[in-house]
Backbone as JSON, one array per atom type, in Angstrom:
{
  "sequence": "XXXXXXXXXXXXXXXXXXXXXXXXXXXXXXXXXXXXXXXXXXXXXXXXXXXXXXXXXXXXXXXXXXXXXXXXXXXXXXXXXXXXXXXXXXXXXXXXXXXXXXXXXXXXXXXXXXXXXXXXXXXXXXXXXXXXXXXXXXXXXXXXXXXXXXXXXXXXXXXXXXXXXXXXXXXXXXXXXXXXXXXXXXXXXXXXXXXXXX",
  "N": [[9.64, -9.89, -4.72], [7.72, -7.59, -3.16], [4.56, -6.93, -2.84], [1.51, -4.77, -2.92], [-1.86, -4.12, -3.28], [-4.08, -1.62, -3.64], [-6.95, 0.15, -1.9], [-9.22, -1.1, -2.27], [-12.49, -2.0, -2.49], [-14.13, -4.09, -3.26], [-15.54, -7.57, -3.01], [-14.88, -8.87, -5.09], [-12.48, -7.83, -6.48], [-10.76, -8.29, -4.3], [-10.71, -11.06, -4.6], [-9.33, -11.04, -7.18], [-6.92, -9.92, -6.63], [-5.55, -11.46, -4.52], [-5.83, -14.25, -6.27], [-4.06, -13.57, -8.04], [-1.73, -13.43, -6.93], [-0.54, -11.77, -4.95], [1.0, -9.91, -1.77], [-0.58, -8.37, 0.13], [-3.14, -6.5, 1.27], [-5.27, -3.2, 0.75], [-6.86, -1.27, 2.45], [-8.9, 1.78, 2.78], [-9.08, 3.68, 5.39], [-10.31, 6.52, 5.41], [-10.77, 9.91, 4.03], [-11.74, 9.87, 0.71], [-12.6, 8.46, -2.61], [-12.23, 5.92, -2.67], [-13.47, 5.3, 0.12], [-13.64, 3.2, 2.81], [-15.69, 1.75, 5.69], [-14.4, 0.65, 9.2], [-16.28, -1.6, 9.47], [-17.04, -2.88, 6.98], [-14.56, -2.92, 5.78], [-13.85, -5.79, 7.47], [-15.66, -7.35, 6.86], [-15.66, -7.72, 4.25], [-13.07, -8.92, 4.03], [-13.59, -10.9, 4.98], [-12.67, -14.52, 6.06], [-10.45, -14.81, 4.35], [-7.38, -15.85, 2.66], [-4.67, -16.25, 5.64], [-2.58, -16.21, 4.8], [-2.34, -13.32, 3.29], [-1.88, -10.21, 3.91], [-3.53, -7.71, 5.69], [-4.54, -4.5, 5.28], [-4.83, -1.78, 6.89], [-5.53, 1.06, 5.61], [-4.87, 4.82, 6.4], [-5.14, 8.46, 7.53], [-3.81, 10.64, 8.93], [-5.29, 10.4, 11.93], [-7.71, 10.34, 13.94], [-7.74, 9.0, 17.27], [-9.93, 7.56, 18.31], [-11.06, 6.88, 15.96], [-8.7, 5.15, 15.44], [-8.85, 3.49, 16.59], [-11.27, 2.09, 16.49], [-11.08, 0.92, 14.18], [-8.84, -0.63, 15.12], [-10.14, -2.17, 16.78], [-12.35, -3.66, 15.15], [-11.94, -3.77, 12.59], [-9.6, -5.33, 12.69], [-6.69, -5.19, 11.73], [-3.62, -6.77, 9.83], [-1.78, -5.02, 9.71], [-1.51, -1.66, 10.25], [-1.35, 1.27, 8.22], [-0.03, 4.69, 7.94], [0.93, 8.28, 7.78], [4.1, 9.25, 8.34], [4.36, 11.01, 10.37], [2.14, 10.81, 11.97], [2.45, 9.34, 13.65], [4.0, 9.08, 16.59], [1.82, 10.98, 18.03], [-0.05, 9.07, 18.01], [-1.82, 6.36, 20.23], [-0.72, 3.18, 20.05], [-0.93, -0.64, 19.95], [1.75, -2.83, 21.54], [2.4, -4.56, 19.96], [1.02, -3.84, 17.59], [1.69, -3.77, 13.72], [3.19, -1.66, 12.01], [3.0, 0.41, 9.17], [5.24, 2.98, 7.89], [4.23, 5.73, 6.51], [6.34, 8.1, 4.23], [6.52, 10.57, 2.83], [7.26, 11.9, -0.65], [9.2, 15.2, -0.77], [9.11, 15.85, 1.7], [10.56, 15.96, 5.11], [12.76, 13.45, 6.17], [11.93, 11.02, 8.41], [14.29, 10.33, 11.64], [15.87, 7.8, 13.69], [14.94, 6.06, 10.39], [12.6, 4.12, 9.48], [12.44, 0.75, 9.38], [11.2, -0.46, 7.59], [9.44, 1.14, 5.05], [6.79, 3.0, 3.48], [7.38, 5.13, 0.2], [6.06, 7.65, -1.24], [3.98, 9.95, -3.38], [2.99, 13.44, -3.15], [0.55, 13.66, -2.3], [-2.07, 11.06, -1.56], [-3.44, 8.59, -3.46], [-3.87, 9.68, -6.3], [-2.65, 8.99, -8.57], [-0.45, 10.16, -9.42], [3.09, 10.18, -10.25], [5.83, 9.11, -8.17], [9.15, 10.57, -6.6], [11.74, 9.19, -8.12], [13.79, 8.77, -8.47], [14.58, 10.22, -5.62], [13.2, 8.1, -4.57], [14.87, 6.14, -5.06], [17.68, 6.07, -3.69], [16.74, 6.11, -0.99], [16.02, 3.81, -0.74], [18.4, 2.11, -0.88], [18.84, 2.33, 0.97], [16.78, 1.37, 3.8], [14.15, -0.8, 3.71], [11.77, -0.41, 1.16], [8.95, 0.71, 0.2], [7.66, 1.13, -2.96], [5.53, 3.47, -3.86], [2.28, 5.04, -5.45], [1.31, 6.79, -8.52], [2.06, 4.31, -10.19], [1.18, 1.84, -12.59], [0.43, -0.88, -14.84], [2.06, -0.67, -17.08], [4.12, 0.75, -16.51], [5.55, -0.27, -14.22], [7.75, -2.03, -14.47], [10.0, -0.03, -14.91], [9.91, 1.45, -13.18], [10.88, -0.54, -11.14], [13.24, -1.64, -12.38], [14.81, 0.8, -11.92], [14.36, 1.95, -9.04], [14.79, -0.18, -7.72], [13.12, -1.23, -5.37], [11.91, -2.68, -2.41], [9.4, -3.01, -2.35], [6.05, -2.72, -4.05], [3.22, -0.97, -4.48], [-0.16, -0.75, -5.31], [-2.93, 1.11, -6.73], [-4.94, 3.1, -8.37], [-3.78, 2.57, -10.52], [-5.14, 0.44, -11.0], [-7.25, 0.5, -11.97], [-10.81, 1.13, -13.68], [-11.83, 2.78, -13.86], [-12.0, 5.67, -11.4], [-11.81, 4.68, -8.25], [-12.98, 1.86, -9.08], [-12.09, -1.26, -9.21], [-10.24, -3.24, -11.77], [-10.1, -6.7, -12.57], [-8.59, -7.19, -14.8], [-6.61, -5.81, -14.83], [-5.23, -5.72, -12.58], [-4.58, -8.52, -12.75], [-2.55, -8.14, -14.59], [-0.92, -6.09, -13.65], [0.63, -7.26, -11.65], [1.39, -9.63, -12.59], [3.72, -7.88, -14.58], [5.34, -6.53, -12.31], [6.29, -9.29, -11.37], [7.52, -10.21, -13.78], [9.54, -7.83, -13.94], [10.87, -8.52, -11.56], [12.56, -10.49, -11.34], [13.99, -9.92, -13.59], [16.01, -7.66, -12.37], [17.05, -10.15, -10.39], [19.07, -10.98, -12.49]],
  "CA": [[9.11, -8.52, -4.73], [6.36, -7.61, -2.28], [2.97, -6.42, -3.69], [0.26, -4.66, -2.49], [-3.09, -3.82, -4.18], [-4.73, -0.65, -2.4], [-7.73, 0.73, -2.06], [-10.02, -2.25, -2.5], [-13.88, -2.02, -2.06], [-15.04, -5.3, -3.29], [-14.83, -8.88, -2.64], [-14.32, -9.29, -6.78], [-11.39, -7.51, -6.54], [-10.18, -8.7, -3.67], [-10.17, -12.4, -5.1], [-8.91, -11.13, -8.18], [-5.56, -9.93, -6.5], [-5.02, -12.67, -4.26], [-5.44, -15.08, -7.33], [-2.66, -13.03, -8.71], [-0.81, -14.06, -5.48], [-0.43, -10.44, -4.16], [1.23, -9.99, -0.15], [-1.25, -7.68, 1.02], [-4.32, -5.85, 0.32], [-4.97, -2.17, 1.5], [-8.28, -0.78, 2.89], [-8.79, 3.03, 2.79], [-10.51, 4.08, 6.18], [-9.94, 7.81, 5.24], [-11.53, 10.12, 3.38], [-11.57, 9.08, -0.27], [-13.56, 7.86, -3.31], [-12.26, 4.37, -2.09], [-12.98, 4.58, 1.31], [-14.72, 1.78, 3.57], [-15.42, 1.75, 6.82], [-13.83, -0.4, 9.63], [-17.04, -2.73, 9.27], [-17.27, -2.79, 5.6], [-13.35, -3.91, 5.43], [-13.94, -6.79, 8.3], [-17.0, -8.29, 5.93], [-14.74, -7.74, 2.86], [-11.65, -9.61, 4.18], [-14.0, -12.57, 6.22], [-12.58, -15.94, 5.26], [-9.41, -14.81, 3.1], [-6.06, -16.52, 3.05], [-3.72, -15.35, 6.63], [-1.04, -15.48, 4.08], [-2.55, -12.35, 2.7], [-1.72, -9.29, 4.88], [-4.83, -6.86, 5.42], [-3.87, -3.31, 5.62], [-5.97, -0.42, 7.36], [-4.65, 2.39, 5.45], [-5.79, 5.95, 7.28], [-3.98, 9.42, 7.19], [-4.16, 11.81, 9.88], [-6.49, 9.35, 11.93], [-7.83, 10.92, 15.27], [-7.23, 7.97, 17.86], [-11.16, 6.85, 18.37], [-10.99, 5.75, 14.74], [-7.7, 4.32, 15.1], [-9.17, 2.21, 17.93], [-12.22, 1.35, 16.0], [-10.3, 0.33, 13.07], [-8.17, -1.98, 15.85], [-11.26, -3.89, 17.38], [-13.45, -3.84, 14.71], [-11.39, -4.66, 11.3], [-8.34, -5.76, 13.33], [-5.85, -5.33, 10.44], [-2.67, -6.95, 10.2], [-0.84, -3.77, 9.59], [-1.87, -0.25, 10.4], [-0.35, 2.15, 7.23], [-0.32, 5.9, 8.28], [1.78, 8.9, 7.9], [4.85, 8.88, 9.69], [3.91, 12.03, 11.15], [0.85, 10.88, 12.8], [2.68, 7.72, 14.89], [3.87, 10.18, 17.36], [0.29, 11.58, 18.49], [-1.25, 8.17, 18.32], [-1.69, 5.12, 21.35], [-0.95, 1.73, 19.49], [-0.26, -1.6, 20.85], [3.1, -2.77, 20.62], [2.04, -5.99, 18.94], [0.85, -4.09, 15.98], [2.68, -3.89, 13.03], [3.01, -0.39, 11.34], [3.96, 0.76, 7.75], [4.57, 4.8, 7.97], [4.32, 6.85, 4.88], [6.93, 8.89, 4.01], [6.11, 11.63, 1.49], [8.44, 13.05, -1.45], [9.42, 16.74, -0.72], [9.08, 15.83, 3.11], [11.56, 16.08, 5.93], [12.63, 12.21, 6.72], [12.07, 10.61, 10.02], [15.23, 10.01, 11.73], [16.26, 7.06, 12.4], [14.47, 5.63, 9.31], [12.04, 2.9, 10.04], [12.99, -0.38, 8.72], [10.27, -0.87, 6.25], [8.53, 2.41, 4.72], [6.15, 3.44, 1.89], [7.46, 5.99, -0.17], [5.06, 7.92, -2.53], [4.21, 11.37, -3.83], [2.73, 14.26, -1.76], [-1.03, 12.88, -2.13], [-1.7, 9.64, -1.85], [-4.2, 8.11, -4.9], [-3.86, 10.89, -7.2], [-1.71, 8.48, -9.71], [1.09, 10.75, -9.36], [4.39, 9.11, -9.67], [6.8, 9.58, -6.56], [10.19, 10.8, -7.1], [11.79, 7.42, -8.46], [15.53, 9.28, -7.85], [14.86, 9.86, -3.86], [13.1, 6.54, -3.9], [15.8, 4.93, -5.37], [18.13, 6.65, -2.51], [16.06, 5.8, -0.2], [16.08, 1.8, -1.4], [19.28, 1.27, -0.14], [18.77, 2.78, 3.55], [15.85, 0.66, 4.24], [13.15, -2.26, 2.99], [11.21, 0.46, 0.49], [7.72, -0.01, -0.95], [7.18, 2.08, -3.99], [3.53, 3.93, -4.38], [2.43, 6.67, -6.29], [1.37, 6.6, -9.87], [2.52, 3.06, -10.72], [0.65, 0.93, -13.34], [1.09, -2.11, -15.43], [2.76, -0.25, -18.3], [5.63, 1.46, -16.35], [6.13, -0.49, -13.0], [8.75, -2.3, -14.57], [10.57, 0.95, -15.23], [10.11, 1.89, -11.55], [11.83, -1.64, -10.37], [14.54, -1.23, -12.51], [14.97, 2.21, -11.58], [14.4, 2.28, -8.16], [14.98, -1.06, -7.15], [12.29, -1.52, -4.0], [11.63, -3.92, -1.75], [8.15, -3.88, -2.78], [5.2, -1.78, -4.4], [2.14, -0.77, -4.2], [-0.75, 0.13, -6.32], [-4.39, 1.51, -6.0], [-5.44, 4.36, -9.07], [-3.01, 2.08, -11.77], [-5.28, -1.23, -11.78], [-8.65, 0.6, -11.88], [-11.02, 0.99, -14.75], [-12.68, 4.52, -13.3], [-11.84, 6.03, -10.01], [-12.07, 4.05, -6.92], [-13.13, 0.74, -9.3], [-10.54, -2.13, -9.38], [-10.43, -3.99, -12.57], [-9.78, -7.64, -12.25], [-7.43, -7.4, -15.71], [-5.68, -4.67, -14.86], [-4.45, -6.48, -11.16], [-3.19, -9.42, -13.13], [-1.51, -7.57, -15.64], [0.06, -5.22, -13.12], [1.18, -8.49, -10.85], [2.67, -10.24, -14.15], [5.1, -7.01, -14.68], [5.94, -6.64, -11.13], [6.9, -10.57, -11.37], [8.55, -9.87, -14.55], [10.75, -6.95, -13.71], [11.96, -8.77, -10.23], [13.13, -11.55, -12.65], [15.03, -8.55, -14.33], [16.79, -7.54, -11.21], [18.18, -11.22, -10.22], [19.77, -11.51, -13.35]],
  "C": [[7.74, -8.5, -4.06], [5.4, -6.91, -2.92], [1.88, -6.32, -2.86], [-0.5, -3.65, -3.31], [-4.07, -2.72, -3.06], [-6.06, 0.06, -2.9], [-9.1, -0.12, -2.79], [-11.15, -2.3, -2.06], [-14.78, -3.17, -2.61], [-14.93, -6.6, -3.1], [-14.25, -9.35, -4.63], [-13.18, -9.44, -6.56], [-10.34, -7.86, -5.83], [-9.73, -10.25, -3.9], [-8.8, -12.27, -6.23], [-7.3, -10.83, -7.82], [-5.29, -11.13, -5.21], [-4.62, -13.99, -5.17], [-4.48, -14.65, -8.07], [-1.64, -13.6, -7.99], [0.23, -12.47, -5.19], [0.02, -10.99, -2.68], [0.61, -9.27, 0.17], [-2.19, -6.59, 0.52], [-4.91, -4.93, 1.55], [-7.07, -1.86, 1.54], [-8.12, 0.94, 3.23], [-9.59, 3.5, 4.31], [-9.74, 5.64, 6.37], [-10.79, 8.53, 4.12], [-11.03, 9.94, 1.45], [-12.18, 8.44, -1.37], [-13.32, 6.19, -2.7], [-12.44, 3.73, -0.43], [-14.29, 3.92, 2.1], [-14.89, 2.3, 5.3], [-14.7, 0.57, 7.67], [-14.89, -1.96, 9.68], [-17.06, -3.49, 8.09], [-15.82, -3.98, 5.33], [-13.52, -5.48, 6.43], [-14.68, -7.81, 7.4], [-16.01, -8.95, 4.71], [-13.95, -9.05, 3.02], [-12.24, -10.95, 5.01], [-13.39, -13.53, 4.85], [-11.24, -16.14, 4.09], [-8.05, -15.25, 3.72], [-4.84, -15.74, 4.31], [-2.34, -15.39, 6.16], [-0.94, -13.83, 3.55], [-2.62, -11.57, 3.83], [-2.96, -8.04, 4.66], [-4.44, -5.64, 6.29], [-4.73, -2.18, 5.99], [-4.89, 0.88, 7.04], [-5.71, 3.78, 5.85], [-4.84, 6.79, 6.99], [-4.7, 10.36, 7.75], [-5.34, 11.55, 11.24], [-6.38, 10.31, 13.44], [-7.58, 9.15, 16.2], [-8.61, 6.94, 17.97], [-11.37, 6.51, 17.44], [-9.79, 4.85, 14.86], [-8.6, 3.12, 16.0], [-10.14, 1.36, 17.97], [-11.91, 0.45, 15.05], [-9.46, -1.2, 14.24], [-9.0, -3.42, 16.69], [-11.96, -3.66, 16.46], [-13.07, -4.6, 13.34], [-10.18, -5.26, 11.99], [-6.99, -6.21, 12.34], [-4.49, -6.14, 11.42], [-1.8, -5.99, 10.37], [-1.73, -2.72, 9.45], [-1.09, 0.9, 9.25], [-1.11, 3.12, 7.83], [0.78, 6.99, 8.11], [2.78, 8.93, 8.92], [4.55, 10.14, 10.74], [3.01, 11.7, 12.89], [1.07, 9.77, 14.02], [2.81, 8.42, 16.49], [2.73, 10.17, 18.38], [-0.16, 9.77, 18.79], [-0.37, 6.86, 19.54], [-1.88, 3.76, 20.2], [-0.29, 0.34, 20.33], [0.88, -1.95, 20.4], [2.94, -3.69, 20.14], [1.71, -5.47, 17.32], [1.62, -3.41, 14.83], [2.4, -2.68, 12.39], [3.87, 0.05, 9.92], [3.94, 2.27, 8.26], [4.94, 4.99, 6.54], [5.13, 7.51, 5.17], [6.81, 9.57, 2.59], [7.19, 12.33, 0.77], [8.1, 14.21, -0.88], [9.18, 16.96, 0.83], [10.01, 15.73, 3.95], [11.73, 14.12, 6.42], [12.77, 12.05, 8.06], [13.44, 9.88, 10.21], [15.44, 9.08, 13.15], [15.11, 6.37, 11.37], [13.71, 4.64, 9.8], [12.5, 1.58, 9.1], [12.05, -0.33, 7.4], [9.49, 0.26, 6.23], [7.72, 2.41, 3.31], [6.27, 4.51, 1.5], [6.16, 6.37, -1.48], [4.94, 9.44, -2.39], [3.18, 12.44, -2.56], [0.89, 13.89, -1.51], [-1.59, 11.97, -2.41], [-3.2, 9.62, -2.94], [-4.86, 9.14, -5.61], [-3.15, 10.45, -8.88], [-0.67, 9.41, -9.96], [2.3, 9.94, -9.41], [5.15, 10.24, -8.86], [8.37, 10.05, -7.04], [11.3, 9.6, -7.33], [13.21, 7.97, -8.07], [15.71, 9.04, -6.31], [14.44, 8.48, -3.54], [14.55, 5.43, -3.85], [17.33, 5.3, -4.12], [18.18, 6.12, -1.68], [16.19, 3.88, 0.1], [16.84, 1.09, -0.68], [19.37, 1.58, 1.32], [17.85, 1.67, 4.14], [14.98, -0.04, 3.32], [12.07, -0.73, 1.93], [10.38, 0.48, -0.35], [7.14, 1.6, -1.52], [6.05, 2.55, -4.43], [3.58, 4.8, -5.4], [2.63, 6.39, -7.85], [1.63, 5.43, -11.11], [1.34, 2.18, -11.74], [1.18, -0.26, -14.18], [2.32, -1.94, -16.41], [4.37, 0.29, -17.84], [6.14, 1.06, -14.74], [7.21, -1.13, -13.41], [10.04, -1.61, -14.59], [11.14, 1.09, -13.8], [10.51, 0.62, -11.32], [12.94, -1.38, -10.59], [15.09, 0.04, -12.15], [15.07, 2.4, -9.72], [15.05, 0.84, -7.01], [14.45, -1.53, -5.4], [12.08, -2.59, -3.53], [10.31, -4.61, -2.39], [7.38, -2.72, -3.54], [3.89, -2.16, -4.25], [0.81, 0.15, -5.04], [-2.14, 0.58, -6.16], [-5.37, 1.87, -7.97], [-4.69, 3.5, -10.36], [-3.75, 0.84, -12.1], [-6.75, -0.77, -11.69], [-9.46, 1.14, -13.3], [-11.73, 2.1, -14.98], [-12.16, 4.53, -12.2], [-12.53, 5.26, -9.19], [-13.26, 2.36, -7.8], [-12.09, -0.29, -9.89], [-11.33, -2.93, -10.72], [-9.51, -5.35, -12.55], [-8.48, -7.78, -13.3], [-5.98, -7.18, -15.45], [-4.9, -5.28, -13.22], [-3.45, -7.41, -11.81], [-2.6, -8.92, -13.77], [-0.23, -6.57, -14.72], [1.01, -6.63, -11.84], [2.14, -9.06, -12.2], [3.9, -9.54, -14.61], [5.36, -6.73, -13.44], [7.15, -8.3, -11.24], [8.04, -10.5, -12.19], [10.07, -9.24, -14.78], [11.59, -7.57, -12.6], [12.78, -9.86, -10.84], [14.42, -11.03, -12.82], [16.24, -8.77, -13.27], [17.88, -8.51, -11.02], [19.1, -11.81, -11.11], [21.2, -11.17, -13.55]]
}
């Protein structure tokens, strides 16, 4: 089960979910109580394991940020609405998650690997776990939106995703990550995929 920890503004936190053994850790360059700039995330992420995937998440990005964000934090993956791929110049080397939003028209054909979640992203909303779960079997499907330690297991069994993704569920106030609350939400992720192969 793939795991990513979003919306990350410190190096604490950022240890604290890699020592979980998280796949990828999200950077907000959007507007946002959690958001960084493309310098800020570059500093953040110096020196961390290239097993760990570093995510420039943005939404609605004009192209002179995208392009700052690409030489300046040089993410591994670009997350963005699927909307916004369209409009924007990217290289074809780099790797793109798109958002797809409950109560939204899907992009057709489907992209292989998507992040489903609710209509505003870190609001702790949960996403519609029915269309996700829909959705699951069309393509690779990483679950956002409202998820925490207490009920991501729910959402595995339920939706059965490739992967998830959390931000607003492992924090201890708005836009502050709590080191507990990562491992605890990594330990039931682990737990529930357990579930699954049984």
């Amino acid at each position: 089960m793939w795991i990513k920890i979003c919306g990350l503004t410190t190096r604490e936190a950022i240890d604290a979910a890699i020592d979980a053994g998280v796949d990828a850790i999200g950077f907000v360059i959007a507007p946002s109580k959690r958001q960084v700039t493309a310098q800020q995330a570059a500093r953040l992420t110096d020196g961390i394991p290239i097993s760990v995937l570093r995510v420039a998440v943005m939404q609605h990005p004009a192209q002179a940020l995208v392009d700052e964000v690409l030489s300046v934090f040089k993410p591994d993956v670009l997350q963005t609405d699927h909307d916004d791929v369209a409009g924007l110049k990217l290289p074809t080397a780099q790797t793109l998650l798109s958002v797809v939003r409950a109560g939204k028209a899907l992009p057709i054909p489907l992209p292989s690997r998507l992040l489903f979640e609710g209509p505003v992203s870190g609001t702790g909303e949960t996403a519609d776990w029915k269309r996700a779960a829909e959705l699951a079997t069309q393509t690779q499907l990483i679950l956002a939106g409202g998820l925490t330690p207490s009920n991501v297991g729910e959402a595995i069994a339920k939706v059965r995703p490739f992967g998830v993704d959390v931000s607003s569920g492992v924090e201890s106030s708005p836009g502050v990550k709590d080191s507990r609350r990562i491992g605890e939400f990594v330990a039931a992720v682990r737990k529930a995929a357990l579930g699954l192969e049984r």
